[in-house]
C-alpha positions as CSV (number, residue, x, y, z in Angstrom):
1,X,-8.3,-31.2,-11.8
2,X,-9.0,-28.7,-9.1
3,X,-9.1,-25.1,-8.9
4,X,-5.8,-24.1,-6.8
5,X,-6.7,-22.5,-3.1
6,X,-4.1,-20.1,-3.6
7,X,-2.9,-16.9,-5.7
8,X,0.3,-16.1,-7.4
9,X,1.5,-12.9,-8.6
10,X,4.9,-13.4,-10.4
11,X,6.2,-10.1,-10.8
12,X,4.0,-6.9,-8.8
13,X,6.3,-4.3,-10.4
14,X,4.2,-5.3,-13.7
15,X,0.8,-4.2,-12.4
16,X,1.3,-1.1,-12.5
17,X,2.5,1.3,-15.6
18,X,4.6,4.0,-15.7
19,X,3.5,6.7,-13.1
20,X,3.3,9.6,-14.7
21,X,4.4,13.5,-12.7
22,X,1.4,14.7,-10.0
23,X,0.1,11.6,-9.8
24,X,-1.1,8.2,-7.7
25,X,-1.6,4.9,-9.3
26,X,-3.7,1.9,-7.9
27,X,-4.3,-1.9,-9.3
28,X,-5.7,-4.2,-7.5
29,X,-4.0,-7.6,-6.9
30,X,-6.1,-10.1,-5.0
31,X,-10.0,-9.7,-3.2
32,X,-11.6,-12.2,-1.2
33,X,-13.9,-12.2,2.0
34,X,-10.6,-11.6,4.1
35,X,-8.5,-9.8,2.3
36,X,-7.8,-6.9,0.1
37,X,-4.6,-6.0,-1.6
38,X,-3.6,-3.5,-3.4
39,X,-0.5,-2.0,-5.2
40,X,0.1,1.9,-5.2
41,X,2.4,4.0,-7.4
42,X,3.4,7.3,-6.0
43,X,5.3,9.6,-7.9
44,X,7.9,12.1,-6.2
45,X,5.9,14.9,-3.7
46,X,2.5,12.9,-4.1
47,X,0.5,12.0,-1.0
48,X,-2.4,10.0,0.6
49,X,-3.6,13.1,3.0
50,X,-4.7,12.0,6.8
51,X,-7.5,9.2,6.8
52,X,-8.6,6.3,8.3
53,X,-9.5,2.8,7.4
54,X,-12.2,0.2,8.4
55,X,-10.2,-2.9,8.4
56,X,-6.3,-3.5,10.3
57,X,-4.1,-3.2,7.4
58,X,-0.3,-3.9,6.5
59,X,1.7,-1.5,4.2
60,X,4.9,-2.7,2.5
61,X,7.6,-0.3,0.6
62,X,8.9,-2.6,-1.9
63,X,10.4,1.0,-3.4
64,X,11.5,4.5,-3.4
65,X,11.3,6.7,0.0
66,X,8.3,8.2,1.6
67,X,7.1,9.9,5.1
68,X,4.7,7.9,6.8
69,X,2.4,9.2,9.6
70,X,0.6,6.9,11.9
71,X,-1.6,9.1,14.7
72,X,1.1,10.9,16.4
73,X,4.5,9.5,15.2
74,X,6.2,10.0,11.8
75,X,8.4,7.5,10.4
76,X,10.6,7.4,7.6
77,X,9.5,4.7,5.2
78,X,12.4,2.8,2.6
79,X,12.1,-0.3,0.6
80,X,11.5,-2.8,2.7
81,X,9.7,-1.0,5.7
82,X,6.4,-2.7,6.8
83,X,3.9,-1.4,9.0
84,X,0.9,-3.3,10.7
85,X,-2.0,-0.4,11.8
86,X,-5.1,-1.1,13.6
87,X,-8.4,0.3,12.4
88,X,-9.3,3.4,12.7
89,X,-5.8,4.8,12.9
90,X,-5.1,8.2,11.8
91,X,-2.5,8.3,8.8
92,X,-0.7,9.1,5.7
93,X,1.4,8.8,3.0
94,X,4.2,11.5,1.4
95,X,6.4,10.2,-1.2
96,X,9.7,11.9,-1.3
97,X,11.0,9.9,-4.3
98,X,8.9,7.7,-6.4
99,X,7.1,5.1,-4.5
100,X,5.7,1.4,-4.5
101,X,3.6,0.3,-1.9
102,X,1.5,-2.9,-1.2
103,X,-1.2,-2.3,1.2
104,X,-3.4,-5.2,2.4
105,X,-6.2,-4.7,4.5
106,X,-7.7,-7.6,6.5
107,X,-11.8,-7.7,6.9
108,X,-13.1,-8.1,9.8
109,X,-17.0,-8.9,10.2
């Protein structure tokens, strides 16, 4: 039998424990030459200051409510709110409630 060419993750809201007060959690779910995923757990008031990334990326709010800030413009992120940012963008993250975002950054050579 062959090894499967894809990758399942049954339930993402597993990956990552409880988050506890003051604090950001991280788990990586899936790495290959193109992509790179990874789940984050804010709790309430926490935030990803201003920063940039390499690689075009995609975030997804699968919970809770946070600010978002991309260069100049500040949106108001909810479950369900996905973003696709070039490289280099400016940006950040403020969680006004508890928050769970995917964030998927795709590798360019």
């Amino acid at each position: 039998m062959s090894e499967p060419t894809y990758a399942v993750v049954e339930n993402l809201a597993a990956l990552l424990p409880e988050i506890p007060a003051e604090s950001i959690v991280s788990r990586k779910v899936y790495s290959d030459d193109l992509l790179k995923v990874t789940l984050f757990g804010f709790a309430a008031g926490e935030e990803l200051t201003e920063h940039t990334a390499a690689f075009p990326a995609t975030l997804h709010f699968l919970s809770g409510e946070a600010t978002l800030t991309l260069g100049e413009d500040t949106i108001e992120a909810q479950a369900g709110t996905w973003v696709q940012m070039p490289a280099h963008l400016p940006h950040s993250v403020l969680a006004k409630t508890a928050v769970t975002m995917l964030l998927t950054l795709t590798v360019t050579k």
